[in-house]
C-alpha positions as CSV (number, residue, x, y, z in Angstrom):
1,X,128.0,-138.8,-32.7
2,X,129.5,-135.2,-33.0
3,X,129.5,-133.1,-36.0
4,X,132.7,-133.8,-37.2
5,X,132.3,-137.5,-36.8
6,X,128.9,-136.8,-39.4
7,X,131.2,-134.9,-41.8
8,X,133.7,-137.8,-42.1
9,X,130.8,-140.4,-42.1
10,X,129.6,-139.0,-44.9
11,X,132.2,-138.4,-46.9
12,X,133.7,-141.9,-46.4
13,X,131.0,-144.1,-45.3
14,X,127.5,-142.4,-45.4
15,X,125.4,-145.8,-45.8
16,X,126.7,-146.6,-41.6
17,X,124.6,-142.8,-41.2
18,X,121.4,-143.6,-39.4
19,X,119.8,-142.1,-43.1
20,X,116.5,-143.7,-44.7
21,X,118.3,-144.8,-47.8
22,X,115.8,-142.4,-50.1
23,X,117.9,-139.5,-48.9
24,X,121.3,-141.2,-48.8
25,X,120.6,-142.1,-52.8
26,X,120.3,-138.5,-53.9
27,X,122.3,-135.5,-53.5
28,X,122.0,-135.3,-49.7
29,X,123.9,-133.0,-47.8
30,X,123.0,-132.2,-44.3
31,X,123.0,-128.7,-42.7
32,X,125.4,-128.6,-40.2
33,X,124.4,-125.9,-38.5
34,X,120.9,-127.3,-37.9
35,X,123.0,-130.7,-36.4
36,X,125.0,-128.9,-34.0
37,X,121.2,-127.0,-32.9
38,X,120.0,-130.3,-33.0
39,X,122.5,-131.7,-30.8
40,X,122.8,-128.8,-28.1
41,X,118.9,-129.1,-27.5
42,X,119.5,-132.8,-26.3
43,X,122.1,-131.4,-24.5
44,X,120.2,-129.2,-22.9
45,X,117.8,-131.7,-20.5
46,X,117.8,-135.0,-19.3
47,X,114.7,-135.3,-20.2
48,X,115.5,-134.3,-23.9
49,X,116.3,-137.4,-26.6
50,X,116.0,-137.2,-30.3
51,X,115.9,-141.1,-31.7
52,X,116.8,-142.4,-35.5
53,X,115.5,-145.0,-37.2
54,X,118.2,-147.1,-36.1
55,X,117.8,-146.5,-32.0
56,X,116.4,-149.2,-30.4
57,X,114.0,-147.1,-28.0
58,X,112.9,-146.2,-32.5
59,X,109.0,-148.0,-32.1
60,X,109.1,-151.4,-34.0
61,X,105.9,-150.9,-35.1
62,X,106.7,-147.3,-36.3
63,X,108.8,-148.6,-38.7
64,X,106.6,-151.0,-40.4
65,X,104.8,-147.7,-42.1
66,X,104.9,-146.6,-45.4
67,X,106.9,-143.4,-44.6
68,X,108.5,-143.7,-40.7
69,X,109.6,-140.0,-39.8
70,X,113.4,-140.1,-39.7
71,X,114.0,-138.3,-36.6
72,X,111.7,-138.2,-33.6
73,X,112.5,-135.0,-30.9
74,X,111.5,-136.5,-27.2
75,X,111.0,-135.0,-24.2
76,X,110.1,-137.5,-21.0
77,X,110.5,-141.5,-20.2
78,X,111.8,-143.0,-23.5
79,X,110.7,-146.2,-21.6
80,X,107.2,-145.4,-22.6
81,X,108.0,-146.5,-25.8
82,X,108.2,-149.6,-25.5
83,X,104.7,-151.1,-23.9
84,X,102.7,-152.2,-26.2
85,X,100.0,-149.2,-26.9
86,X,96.4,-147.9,-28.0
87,X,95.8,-144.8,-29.5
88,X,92.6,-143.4,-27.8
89,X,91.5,-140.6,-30.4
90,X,87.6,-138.5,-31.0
91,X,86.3,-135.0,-30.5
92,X,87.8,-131.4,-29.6
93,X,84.5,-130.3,-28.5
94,X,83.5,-133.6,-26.9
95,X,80.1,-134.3,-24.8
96,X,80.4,-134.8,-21.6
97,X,79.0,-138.3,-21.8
98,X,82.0,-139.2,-24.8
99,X,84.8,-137.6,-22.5
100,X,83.7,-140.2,-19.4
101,X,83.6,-142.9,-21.8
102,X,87.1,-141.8,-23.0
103,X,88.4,-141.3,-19.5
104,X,87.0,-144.5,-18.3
105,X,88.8,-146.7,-21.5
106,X,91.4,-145.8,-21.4
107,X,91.7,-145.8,-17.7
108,X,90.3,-149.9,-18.0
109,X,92.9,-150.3,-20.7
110,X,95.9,-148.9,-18.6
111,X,95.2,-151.6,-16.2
112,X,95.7,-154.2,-18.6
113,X,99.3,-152.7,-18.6
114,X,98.7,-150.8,-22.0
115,X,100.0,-147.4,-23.0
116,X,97.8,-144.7,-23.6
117,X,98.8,-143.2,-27.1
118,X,96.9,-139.7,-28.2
119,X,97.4,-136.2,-29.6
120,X,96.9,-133.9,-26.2
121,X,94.3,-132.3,-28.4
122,X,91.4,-130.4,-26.1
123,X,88.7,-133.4,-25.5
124,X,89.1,-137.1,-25.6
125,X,92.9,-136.7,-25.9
126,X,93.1,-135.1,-22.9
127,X,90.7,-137.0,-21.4
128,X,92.6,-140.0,-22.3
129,X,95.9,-139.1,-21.2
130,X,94.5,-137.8,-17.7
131,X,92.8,-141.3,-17.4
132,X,96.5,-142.9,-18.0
133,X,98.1,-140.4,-15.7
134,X,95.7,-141.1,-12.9
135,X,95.7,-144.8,-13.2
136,X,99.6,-145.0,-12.5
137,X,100.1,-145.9,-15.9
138,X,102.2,-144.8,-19.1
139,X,101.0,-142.4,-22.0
140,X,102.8,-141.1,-24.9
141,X,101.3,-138.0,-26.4
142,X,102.4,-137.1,-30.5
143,X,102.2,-133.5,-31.3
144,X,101.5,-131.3,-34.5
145,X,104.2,-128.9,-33.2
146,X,107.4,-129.0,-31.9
147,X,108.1,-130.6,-28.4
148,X,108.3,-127.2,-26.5
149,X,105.7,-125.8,-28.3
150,X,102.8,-126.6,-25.5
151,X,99.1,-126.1,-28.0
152,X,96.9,-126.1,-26.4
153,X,97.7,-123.8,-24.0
154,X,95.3,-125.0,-21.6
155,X,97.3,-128.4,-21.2
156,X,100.8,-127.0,-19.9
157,X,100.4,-128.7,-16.6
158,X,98.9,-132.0,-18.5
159,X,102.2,-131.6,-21.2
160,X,104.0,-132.0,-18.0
161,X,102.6,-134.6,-16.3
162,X,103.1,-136.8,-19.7
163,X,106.5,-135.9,-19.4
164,X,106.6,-137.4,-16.2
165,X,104.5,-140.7,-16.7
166,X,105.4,-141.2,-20.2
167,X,106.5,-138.2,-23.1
168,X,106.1,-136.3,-25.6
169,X,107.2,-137.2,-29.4
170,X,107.3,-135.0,-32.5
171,X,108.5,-135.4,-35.8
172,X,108.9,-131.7,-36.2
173,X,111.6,-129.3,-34.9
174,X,111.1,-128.2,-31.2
175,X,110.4,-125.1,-31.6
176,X,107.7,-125.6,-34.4
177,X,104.4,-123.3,-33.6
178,X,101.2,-125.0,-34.6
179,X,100.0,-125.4,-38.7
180,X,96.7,-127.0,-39.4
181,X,98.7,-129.0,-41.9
182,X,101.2,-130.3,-39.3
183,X,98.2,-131.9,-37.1
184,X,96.6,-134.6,-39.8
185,X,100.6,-135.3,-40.4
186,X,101.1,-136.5,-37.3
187,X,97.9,-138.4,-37.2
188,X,99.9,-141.3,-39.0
189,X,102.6,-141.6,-36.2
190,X,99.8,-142.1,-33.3
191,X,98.5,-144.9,-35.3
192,X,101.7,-146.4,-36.4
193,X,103.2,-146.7,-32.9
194,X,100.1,-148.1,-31.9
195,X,98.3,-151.9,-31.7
196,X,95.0,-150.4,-32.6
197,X,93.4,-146.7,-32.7
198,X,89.9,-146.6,-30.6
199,X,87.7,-143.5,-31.3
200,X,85.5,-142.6,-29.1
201,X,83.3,-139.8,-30.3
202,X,83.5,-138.2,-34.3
203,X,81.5,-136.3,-36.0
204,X,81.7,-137.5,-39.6
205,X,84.3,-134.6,-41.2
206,X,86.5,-135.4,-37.0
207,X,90.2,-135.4,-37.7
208,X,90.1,-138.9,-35.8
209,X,89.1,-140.9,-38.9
210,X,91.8,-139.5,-40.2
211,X,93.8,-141.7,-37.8
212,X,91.4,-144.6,-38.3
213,X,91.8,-144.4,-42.0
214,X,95.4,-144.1,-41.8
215,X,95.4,-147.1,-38.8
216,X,93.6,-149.5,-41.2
217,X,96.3,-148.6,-44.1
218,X,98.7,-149.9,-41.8
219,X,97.4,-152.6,-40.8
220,X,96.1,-151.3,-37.4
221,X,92.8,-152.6,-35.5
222,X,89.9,-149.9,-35.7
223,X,87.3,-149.9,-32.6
224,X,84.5,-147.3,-32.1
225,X,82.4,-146.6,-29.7
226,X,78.6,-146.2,-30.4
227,X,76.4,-143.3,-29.3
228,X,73.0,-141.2,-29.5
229,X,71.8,-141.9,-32.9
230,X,70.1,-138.6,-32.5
231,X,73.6,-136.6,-32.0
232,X,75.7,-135.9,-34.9
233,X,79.0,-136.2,-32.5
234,X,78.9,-139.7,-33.2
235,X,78.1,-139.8,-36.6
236,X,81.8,-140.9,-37.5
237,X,82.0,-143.5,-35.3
238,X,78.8,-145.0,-36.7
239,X,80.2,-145.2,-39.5
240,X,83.0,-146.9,-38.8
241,X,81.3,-149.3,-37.1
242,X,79.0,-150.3,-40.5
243,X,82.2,-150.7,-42.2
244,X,83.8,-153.2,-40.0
245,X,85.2,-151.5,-37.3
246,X,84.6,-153.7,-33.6
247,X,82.2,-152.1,-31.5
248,X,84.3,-151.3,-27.9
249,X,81.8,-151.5,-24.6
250,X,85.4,-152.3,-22.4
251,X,88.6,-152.9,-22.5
252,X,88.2,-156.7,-23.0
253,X,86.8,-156.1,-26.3
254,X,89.9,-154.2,-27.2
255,X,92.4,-156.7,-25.7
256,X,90.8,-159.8,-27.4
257,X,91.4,-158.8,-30.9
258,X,95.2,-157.3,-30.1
259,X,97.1,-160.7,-29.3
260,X,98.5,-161.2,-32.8
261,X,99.9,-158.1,-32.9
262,X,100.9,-157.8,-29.5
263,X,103.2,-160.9,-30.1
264,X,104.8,-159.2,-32.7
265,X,105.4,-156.2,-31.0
266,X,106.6,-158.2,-27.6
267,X,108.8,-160.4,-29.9
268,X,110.0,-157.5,-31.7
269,X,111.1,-155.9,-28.5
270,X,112.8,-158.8,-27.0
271,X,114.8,-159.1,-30.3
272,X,116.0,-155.6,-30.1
273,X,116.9,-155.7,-26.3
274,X,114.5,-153.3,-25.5
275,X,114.0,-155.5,-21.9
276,X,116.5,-156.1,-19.7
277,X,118.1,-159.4,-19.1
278,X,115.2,-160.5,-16.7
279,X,113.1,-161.8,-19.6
280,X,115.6,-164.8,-19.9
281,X,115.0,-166.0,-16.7
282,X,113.7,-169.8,-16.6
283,X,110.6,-171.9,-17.7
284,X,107.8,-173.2,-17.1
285,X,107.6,-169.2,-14.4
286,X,106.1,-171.6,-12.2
287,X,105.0,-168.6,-10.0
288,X,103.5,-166.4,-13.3
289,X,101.6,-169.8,-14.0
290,X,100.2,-170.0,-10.7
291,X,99.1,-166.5,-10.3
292,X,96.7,-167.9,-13.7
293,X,93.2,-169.7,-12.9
294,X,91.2,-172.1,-14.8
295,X,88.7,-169.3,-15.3
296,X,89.6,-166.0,-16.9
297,X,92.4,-163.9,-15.0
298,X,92.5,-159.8,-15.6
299,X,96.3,-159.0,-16.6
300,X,96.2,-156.8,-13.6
301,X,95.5,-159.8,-11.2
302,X,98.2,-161.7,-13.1
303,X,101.0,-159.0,-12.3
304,X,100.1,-158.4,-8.7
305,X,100.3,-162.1,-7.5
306,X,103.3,-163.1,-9.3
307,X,104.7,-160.0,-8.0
308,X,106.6,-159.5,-11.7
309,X,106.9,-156.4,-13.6
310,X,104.3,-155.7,-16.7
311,X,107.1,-156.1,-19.1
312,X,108.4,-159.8,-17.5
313,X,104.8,-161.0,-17.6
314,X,103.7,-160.2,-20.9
315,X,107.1,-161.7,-22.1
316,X,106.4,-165.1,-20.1
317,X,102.5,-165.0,-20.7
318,X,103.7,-165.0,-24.3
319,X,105.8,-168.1,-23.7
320,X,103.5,-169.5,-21.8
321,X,100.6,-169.6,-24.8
322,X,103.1,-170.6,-27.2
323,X,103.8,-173.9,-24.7
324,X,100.3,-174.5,-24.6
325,X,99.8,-173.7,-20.5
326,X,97.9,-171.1,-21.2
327,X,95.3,-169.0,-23.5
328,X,94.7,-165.3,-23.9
329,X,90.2,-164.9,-23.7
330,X,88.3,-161.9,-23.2
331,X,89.5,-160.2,-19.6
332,X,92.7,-162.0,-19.5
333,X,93.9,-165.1,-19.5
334,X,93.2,-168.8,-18.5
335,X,95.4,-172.0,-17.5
336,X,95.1,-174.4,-19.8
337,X,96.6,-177.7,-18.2
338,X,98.3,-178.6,-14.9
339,X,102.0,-178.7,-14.0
């Protein structure tokens, strides 16, 4: 859509505008100016994307929030977007024993074919998105500042690696410097994209219970990971723990208590044709169903003997437990009944 096609949208039909409807109830009238910017910086890369509510690359989950940022600026593989992901959040100034347990999580949980969703903040965010980098996998990274605003410096060559095994997503405009206020803001978008927000290491006044808090008001899974009673780095977590939060050892304790809302999301996404038409292929996947045992099978196993992509066999897994051939258990999955 070009500027002049906005003008004559909104003076003739502005409820077809990709608008929240807040805005398009009051006196709303956009800045052209800033829409043309807008536009040429998309213009500009490949690489660059700015997505509406309305897009179908727009996070399903995303939406389901309170308050769903209008426009997200992009700059990588929107196809990052649409694994299902967890949001792998703790300390700046993490110990050495919480960034291998971060690394190590998240590298366990990018096996299972899950996106790695963090803040590229110094510590377990970076540890995090390495971990998802390393393993092959995808990782989306939400900033406090705009997209070409790289903070903090020290992760330029990490900002661009994301870019190239997943991207970078901010609410605000591109060229946004950082503002401590901007940072707890966008603490709502790395849960609300998310299945579930894990923290691994929080000191009680850490900006990641901030996500935790705001990941339980939406409806998110919380999981912590426990520590040195002695060391007030994982005071937070502790805490989170005593007030319901599931204690995380491995992945498998993450991926056992995500199936309900992995459904949705995979549903979600096959609704809005996020998948290609390779996901309508036939039943019973006769070859996805024998790459499954009787005793648990990792999702990792699963994918490389049917020789499927992650996408086609989450899909059919799906299927697959809603026929009643198989069941999703702690580690993977196992075959319920023969063919």
């Amino acid at each position: 859509m070009d500027v002049e096609e906005l003008r004559q949208r909104l003076a003739h039909e502005p409820h077809a505008l990709p608008l929240p409807e807040q805005l398009l109830k009051g006196s709303f009238t956009p800045d052209f100016s800033r829409v043309e910017a807008a536009l040429a910086w998309q213009a500009l890369e490949k690489h660059h994307h700015i997505l509406c509510q309305t897009d179908s690359y727009y996070p399903s989950l995303l939406l389901e929030i309170s308050d769903p940022p209008p426009l997200l600026f992009i700059k990588g593989d929107l196809d990052a977007l649409l694994y299902p992901s967890i949001a792998v959040v703790g300390s700046r100034a993490a110990s050495q024993s919480g960034l291998a347990a971060g690394y190590q999580l998240a590298k366990e949980l990018t096996g299972c074919g899950i996106t790695i969703a963090s803040g590229m903040a110094a510590g377990i965010d970076g540890a995090a998105h390495q971990a998802a980098i390393d393993k092959g996998g995808k990782t989306i990274a939400v900033l406090g500042t705009g997209v070409d605003v790289i903070y903090p410096k020290r992760h330029r060559q990490l900002c661009k690696d994301i870019q190239t095994n997943g991207c970078v997503v901010s609410e605000f405009w591109p060229d946004v410097k950082p503002f401590a206020g901007n940072f707890p803001k966008r603490n709502r978008i790395i849960s609300g994209l998310s299945l579930g927000v894990l923290v691994v290491e929080a000191a009680r006044k850490s900006g990641s219970l901030i996500t935790a808090r705001l990941a339980l008001e939406q409806g998110r899974e919380v999981f912590a990971v426990p520590g040195n009673i002695l060391a007030g780095d994982h005071q937070g977590c502790h805490d989170l723990l005593r007030d319901g939060a599931k204690l995380v050892e491995s992945a498998a304790d993450i991926i056992e208590e995500i199936a309900a809302l992995s459904h949705y999301h995979l549903e979600e996404l096959h609704r809005r044709h996020h998948i290609g038409e390779e996901l309508a292929s036939d039943l019973p996947f006769s070859s996805l169903l024998a790459s499954v045992g009787y005793e648990a099978t990792p999702l990792d196993v699963v994918v490389e003997h049917s020789g499927k992509t992650i996408e086609l066999v989450l899909e059919q897994m799906l299927e697959l437990e809603l026929q009643g051939w198989v069941s999703a258990v702690p580690g993977g999955y196992i075959r319920l009944k023969r063919s």
